[in-house]
N, CA, C and O atoms as a Tinker XYZ file with bonds, in Angstrom:
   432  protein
     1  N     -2.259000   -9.270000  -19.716000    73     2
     2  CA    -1.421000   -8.948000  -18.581000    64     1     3
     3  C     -2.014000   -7.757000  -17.860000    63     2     4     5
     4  O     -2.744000   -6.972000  -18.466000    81     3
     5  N     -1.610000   -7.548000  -16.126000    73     3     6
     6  CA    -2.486000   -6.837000  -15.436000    64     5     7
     7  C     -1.425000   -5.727000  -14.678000    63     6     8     9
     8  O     -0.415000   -6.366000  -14.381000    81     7
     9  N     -1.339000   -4.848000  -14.419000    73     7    10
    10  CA    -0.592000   -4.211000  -13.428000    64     9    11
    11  C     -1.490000   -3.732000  -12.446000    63    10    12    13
    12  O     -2.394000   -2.923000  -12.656000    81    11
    13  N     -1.160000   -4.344000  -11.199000    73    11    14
    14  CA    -1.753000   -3.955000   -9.752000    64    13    15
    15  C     -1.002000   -2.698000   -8.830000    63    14    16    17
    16  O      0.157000   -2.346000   -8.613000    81    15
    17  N     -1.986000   -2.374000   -8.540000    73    15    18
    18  CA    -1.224000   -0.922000   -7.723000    64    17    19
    19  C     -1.468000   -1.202000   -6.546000    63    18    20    21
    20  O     -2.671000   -1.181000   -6.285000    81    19
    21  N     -0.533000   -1.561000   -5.395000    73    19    22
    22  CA    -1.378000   -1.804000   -4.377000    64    21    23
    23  C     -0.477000   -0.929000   -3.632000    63    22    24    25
    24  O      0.722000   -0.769000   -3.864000    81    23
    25  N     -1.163000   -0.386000   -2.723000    73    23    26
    26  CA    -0.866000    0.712000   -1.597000    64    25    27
    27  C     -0.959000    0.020000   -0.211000    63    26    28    29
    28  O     -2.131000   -0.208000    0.090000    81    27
    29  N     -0.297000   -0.270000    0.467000    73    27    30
    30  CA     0.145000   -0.664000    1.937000    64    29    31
    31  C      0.597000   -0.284000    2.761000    63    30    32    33
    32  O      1.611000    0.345000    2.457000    81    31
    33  N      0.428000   -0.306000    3.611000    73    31    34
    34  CA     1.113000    0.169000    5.164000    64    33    35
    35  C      2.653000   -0.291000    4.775000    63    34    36    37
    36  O      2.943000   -1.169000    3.963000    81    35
    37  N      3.805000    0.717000    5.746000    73    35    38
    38  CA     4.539000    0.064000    6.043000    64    37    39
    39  C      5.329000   -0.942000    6.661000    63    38    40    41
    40  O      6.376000   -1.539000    6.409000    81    39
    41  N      4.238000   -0.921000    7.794000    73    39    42
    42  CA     4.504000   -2.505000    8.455000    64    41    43
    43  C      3.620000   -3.726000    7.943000    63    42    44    45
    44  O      3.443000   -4.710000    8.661000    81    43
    45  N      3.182000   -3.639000    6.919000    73    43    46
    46  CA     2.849000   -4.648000    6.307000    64    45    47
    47  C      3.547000   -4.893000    4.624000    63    46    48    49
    48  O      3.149000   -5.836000    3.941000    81    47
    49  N      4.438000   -4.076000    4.189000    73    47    50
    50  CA     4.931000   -3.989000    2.679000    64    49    51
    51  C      5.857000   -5.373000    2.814000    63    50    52    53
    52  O      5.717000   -6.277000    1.989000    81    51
    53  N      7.167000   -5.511000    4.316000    73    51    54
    54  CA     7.986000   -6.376000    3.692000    64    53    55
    55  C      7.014000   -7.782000    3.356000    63    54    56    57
    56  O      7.178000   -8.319000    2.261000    81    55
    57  N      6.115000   -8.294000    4.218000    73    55    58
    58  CA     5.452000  -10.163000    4.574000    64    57    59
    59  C      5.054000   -9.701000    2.897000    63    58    60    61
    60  O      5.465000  -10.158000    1.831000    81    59
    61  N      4.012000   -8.525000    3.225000    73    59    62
    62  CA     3.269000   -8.504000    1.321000    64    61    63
    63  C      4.165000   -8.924000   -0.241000    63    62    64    65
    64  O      3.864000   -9.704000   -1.145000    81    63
    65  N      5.165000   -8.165000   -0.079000    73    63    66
    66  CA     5.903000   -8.175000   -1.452000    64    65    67
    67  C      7.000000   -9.739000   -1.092000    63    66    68    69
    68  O      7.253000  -10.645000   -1.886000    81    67
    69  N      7.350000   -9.635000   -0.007000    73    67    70
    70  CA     8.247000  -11.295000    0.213000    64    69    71
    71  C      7.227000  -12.577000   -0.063000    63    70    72    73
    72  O      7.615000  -13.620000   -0.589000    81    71
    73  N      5.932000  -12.351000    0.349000    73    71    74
    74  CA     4.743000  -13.721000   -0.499000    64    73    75
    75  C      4.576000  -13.461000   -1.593000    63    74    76    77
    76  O      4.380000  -14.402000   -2.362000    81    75
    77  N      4.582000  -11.902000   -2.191000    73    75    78
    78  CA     4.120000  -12.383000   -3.625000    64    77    79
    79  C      5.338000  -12.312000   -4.896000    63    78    80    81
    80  O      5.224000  -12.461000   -6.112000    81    79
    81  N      6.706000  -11.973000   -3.905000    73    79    82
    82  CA     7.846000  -12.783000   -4.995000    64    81    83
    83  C      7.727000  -14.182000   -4.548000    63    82    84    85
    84  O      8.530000  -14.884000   -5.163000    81    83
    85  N      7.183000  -14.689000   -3.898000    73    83    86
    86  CA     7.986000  -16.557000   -3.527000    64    85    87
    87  C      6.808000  -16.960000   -4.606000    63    86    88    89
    88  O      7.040000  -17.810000   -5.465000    81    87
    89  N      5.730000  -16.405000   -4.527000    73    87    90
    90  CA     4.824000  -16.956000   -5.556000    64    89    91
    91  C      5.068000  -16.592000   -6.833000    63    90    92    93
    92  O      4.059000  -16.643000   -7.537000    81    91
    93  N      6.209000  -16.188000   -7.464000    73    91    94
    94  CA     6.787000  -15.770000   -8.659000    64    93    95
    95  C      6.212000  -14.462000   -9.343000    63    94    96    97
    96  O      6.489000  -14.260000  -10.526000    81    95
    97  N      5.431000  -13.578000   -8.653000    73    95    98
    98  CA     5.330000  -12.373000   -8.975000    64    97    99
    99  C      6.546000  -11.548000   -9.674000    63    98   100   101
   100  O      7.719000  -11.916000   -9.745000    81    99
   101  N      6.189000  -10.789000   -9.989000    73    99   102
   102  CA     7.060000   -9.843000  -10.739000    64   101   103
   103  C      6.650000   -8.528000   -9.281000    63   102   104   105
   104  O      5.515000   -8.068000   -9.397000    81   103
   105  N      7.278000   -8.103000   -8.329000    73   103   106
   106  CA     7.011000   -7.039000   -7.756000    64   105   107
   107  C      8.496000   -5.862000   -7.699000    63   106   108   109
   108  O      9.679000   -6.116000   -7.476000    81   107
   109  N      7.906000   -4.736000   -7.960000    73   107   110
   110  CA     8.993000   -3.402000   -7.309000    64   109   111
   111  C      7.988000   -2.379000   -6.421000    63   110   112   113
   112  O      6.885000   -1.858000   -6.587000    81   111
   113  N      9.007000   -2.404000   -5.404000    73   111   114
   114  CA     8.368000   -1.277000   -4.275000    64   113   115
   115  C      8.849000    0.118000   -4.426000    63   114   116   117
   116  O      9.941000    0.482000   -4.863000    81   115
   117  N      7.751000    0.923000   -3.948000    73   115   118
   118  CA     8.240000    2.554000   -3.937000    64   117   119
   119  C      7.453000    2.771000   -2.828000    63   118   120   121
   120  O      6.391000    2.239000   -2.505000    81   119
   121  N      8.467000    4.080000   -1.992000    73   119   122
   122  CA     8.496000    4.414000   -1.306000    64   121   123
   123  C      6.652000    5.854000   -1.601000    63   122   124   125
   124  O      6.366000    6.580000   -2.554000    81   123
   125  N      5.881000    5.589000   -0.161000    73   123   126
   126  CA     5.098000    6.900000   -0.476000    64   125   127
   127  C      4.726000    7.406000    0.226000    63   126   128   129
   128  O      5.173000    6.937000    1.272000    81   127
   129  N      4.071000    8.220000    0.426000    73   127   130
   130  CA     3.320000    9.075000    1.578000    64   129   131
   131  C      1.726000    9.303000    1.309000    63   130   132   133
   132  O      1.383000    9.992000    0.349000    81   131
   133  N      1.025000    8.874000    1.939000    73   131   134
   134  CA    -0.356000    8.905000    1.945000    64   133   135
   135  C     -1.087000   10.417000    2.210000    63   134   136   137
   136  O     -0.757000   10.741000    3.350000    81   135
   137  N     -1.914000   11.431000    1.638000    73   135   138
   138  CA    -2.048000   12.492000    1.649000    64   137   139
   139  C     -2.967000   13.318000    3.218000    63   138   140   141
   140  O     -2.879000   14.443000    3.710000    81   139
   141  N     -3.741000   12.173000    3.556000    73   139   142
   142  CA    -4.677000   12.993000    4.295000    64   141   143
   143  C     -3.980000   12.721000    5.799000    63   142   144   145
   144  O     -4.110000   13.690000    6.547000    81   143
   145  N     -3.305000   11.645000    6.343000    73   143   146
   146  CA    -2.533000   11.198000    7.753000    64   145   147
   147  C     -1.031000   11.598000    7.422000    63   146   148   149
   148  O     -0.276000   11.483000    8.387000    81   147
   149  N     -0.501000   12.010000    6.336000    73   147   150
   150  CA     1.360000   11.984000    5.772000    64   149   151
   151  C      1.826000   11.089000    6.435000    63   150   152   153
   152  O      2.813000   11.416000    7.093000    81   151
   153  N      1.160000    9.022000    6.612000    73   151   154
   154  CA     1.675000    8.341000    6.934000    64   153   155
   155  C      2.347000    7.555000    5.945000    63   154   156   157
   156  O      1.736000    7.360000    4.894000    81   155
   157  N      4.109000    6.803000    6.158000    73   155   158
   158  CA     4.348000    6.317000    5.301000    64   157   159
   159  C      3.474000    4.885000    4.591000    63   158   160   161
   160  O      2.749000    4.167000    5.280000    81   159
   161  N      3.712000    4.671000    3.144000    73   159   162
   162  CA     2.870000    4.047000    2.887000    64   161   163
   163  C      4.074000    3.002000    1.880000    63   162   164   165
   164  O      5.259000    3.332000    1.909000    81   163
   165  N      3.821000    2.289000    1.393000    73   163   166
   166  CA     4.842000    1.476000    0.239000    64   165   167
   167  C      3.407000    1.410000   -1.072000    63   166   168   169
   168  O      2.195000    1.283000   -0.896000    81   167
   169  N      4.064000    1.532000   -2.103000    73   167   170
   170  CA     3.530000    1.284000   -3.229000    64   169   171
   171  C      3.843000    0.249000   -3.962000    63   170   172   173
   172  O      5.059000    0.261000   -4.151000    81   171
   173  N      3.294000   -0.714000   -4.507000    73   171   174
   174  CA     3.729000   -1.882000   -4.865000    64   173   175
   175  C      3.667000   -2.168000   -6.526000    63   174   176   177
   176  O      2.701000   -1.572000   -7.003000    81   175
   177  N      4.140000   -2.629000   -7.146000    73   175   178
   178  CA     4.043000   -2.769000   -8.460000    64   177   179
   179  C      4.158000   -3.659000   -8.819000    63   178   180   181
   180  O      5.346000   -3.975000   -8.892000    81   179
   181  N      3.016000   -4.886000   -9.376000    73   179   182
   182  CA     2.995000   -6.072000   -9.664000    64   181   183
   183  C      2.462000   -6.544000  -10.860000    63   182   184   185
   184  O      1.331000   -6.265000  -11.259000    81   183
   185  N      3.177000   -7.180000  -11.374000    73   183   186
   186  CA     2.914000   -7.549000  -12.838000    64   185   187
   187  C      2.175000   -8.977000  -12.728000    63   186   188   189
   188  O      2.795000   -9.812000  -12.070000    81   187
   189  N      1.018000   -9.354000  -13.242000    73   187   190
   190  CA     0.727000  -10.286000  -13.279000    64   189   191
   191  C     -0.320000  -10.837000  -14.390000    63   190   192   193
   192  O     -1.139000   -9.969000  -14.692000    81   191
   193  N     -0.461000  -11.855000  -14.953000    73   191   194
   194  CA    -1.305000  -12.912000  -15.850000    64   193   195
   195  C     -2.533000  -12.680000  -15.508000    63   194   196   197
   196  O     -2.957000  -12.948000  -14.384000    81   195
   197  N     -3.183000  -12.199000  -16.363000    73   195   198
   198  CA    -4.814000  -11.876000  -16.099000    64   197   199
   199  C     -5.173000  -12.983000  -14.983000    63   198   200   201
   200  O     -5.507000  -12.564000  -13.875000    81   199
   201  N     -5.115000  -14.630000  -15.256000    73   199   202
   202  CA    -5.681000  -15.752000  -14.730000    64   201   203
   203  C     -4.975000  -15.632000  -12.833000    63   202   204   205
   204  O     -5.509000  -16.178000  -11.868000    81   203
   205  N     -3.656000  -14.743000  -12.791000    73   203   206
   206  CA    -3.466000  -14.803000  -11.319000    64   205   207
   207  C     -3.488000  -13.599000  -10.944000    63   206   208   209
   208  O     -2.583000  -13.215000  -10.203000    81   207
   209  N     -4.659000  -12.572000  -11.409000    73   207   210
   210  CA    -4.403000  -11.337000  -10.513000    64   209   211
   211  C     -5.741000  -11.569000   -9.014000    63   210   212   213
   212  O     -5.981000  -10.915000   -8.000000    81   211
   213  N     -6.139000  -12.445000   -9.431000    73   211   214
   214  CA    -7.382000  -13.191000   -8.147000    64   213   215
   215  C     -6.174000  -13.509000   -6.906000    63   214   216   217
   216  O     -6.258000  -13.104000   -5.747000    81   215
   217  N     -5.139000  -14.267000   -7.429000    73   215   218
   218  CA    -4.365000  -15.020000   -6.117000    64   217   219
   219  C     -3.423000  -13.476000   -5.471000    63   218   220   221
   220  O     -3.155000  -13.320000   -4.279000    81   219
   221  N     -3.079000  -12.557000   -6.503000    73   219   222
   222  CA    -1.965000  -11.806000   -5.921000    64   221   223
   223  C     -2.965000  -10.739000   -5.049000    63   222   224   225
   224  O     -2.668000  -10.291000   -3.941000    81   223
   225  N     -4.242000  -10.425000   -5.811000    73   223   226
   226  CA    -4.919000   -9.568000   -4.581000    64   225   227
   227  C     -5.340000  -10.425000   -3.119000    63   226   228   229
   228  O     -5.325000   -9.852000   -2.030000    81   227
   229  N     -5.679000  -11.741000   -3.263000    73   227   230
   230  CA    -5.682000  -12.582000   -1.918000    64   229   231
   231  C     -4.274000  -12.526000   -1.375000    63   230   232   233
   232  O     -4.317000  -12.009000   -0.258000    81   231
   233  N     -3.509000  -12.728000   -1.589000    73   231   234
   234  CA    -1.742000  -12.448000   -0.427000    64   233   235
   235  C     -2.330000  -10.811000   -0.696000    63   234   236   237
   236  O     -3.137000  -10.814000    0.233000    81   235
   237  N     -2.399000  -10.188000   -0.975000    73   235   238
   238  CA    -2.359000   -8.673000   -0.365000    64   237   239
   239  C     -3.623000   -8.444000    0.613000    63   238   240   241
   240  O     -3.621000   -7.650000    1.554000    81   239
   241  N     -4.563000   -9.164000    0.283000    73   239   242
   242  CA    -5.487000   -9.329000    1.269000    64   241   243
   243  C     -5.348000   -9.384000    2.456000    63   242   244   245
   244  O     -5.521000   -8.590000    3.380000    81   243
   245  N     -4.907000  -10.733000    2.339000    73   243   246
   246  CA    -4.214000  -11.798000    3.724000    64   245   247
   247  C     -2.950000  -11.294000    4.499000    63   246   248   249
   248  O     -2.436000  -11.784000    5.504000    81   247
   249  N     -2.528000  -10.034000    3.679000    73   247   250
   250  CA    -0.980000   -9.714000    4.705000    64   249   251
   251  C     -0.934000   -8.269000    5.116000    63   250   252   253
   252  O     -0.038000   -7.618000    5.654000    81   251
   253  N     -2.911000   -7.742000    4.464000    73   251   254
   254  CA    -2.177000   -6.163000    5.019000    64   253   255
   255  C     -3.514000   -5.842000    5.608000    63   254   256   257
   256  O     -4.570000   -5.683000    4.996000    81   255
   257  N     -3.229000   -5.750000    7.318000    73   255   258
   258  CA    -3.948000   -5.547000    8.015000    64   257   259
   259  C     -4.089000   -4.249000    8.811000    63   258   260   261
   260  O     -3.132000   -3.487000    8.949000    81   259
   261  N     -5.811000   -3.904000    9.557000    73   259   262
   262  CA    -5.555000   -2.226000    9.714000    64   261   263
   263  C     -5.405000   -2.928000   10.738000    63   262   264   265
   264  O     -5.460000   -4.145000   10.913000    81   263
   265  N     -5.029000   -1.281000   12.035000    73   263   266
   266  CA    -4.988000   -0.892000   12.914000    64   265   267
   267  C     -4.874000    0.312000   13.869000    63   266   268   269
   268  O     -4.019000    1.102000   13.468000    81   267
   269  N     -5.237000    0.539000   14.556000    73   267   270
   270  CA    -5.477000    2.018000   15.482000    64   269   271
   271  C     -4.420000    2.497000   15.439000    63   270   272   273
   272  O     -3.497000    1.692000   15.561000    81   271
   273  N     -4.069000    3.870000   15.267000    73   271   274
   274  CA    -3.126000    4.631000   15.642000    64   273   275
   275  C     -3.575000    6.025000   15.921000    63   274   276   277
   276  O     -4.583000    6.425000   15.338000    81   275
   277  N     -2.944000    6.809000   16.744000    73   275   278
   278  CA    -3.138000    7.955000   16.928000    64   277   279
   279  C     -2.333000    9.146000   16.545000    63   278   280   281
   280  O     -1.338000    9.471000   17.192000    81   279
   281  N     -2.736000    9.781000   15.533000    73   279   282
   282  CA    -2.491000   10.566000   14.629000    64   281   283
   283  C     -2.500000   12.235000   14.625000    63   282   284   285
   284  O     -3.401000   12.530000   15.409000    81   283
   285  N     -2.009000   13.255000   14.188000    73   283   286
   286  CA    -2.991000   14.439000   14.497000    64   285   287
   287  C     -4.110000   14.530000   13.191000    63   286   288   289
   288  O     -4.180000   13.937000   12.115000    81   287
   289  N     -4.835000   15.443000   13.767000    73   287   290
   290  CA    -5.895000   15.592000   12.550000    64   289   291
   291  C     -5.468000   16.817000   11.678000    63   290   292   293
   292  O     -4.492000   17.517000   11.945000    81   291
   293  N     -6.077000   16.955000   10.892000    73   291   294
   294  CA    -6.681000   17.906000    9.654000    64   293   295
   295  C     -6.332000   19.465000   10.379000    63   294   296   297
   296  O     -5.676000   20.398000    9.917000    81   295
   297  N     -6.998000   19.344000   11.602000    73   295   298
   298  CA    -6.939000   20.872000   11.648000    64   297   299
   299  C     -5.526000   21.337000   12.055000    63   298   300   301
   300  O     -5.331000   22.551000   11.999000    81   299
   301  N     -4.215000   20.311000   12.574000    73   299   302
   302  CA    -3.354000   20.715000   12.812000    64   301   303
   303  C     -2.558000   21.225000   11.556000    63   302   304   305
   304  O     -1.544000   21.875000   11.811000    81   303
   305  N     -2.859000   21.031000   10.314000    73   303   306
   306  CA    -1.868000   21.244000    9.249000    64   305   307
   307  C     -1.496000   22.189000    9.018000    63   306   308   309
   308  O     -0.310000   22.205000    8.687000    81   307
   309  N     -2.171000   23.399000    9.041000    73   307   310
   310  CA    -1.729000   25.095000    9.215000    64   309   311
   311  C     -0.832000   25.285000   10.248000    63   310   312   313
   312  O      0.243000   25.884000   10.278000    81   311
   313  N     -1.575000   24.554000   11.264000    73   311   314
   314  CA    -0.563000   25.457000   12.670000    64   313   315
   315  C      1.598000   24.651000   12.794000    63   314   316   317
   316  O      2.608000   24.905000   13.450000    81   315
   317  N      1.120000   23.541000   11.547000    73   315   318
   318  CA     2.657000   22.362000   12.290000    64   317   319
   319  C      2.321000   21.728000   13.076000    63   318   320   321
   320  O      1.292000   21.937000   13.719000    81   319
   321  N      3.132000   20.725000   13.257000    73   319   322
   322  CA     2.592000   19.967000   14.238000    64   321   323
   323  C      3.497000   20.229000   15.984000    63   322   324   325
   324  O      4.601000   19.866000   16.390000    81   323
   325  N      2.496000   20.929000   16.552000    73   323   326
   326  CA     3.174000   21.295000   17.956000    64   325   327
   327  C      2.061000   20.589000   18.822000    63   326   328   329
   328  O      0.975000   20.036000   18.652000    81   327
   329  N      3.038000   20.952000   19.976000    73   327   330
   330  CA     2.534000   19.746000   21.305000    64   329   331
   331  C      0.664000   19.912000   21.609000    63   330   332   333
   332  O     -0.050000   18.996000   22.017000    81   331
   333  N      0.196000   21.346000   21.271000    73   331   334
   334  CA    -1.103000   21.047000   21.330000    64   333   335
   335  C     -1.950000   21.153000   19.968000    63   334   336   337
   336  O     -3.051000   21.687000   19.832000    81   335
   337  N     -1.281000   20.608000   19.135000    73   335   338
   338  CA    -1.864000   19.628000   18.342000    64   337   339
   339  C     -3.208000   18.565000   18.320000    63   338   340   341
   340  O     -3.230000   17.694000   19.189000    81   339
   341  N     -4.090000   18.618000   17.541000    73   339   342
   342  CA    -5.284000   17.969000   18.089000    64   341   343
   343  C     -5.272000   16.177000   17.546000    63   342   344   345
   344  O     -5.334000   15.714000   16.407000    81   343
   345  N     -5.192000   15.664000   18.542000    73   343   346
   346  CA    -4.882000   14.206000   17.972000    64   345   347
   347  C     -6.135000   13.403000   18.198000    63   346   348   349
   348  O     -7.048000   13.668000   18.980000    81   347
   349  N     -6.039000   12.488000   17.470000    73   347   350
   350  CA    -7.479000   11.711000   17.289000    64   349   351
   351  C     -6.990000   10.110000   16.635000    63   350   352   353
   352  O     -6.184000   10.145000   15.705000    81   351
   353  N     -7.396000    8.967000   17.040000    73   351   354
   354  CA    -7.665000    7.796000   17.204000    64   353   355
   355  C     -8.068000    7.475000   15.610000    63   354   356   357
   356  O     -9.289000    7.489000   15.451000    81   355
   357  N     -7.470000    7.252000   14.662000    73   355   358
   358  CA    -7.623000    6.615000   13.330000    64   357   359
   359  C     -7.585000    5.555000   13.057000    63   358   360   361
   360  O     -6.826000    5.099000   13.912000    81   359
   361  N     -7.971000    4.495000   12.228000    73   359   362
   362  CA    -7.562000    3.633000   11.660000    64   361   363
   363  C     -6.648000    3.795000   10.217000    63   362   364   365
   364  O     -6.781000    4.563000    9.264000    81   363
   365  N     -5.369000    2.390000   10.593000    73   363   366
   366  CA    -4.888000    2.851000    9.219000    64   365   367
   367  C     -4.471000    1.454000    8.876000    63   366   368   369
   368  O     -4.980000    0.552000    9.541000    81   367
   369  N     -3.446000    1.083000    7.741000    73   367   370
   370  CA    -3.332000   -0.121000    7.144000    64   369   371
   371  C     -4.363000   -0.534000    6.584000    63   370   372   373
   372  O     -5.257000    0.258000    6.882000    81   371
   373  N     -4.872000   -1.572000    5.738000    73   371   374
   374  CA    -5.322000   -2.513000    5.238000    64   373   375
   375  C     -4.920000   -2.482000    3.644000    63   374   376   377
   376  O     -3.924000   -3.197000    3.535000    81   375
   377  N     -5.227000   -2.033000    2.575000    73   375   378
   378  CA    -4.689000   -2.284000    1.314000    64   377   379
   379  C     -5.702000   -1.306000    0.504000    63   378   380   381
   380  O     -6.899000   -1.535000    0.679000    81   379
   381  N     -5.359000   -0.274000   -0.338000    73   379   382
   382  CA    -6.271000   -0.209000   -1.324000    64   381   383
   383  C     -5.186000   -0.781000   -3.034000    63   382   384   385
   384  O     -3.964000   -0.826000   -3.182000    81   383
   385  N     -6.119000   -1.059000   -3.852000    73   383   386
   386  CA    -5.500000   -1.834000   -4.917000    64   385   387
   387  C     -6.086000   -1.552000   -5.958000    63   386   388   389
   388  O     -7.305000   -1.696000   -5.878000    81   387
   389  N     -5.457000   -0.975000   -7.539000    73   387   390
   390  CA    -6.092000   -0.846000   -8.623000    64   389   391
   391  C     -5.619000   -1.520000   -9.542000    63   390   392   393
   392  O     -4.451000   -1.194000   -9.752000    81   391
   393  N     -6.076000   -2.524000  -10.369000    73   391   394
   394  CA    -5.898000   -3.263000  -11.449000    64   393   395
   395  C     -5.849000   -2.500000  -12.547000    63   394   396   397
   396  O     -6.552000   -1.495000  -12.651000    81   395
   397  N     -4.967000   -2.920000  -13.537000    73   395   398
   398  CA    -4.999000   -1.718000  -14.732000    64   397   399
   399  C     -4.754000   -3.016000  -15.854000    63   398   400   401
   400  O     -4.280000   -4.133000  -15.648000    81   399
   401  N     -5.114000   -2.587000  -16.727000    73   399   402
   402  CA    -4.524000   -3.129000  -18.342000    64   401   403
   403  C     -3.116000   -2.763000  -18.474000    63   402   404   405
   404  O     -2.574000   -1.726000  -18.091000    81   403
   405  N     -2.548000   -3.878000  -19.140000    73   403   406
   406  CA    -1.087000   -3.604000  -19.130000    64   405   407
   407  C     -1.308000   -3.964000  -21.237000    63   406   408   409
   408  O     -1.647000   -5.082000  -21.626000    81   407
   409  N     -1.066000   -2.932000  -22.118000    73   407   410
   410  CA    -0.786000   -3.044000  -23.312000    64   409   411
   411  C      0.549000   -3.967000  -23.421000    63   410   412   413
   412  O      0.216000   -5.108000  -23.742000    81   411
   413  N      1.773000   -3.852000  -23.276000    73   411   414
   414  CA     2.500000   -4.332000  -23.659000    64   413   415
   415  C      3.875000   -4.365000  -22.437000    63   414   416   417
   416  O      3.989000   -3.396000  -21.686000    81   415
   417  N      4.819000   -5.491000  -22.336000    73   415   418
   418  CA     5.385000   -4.844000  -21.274000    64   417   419
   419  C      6.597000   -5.676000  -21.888000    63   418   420   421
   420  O      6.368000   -6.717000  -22.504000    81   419
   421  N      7.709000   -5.265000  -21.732000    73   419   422
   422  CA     9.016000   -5.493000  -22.324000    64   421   423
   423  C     10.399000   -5.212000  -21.060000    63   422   424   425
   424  O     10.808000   -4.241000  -20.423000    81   423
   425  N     10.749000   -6.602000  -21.173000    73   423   426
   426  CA    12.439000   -6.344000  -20.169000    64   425   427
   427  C     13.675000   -6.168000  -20.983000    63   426   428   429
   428  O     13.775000   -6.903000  -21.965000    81   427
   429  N     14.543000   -5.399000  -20.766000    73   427   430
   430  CA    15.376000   -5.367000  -21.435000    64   429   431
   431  C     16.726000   -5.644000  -20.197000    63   430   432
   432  O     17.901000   -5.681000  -20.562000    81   431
């Protein structure tokens, strides 16, 4: 058994975790914040069968897509974020994902 960590945008968490319960996943979401943009992010927690952690990273593939946004940068973090704030053109969304060994896992 595998536990996947997958990190997503928030406009891509509900399609992500609603395909990979219809496909009988085991998923719970948490709420997060990503460190270097403090954009919200969803954290996903998916339990899955060694033989389908191939299909659950393809639906996370297939449902979490980037896109441009404009953000402030790095150097605003000392000052707060005020109106002259230095903003800059990022990309964000797409998925990062870590597979882990799951020893033992028990429902009660």
């Amino acid at each position: 058994m595998k536990l996947i960590l997958a990190i997503v945008n928030n406009d891509d968490s509900a399609v992500v975790s609603a395909t990979l319960t219809r496909e009988n996943f085991s998923v719970t979401k948490l709420s997060t914040t990503g460190g270097f943009l403090m954009i919200g992010n969803t954290t996903l927690l998916v339990g899955a069968d060694d033989d389908r952690v191939a299909r659950a990273k393809e639906i996370i593939q297939e449902h979490s897509r980037t896109r441009k946004k404009v953000a402030m940068t790095t150097d605003s973090l000392g000052r707060g974020l005020q109106k002259d704030s230095l903003e800059e053109e990022v990309t964000v969304g797409g998925a990062t994902v870590f597979v882990l060994d799951v020893e033992s896992m028990d429902k009660y």
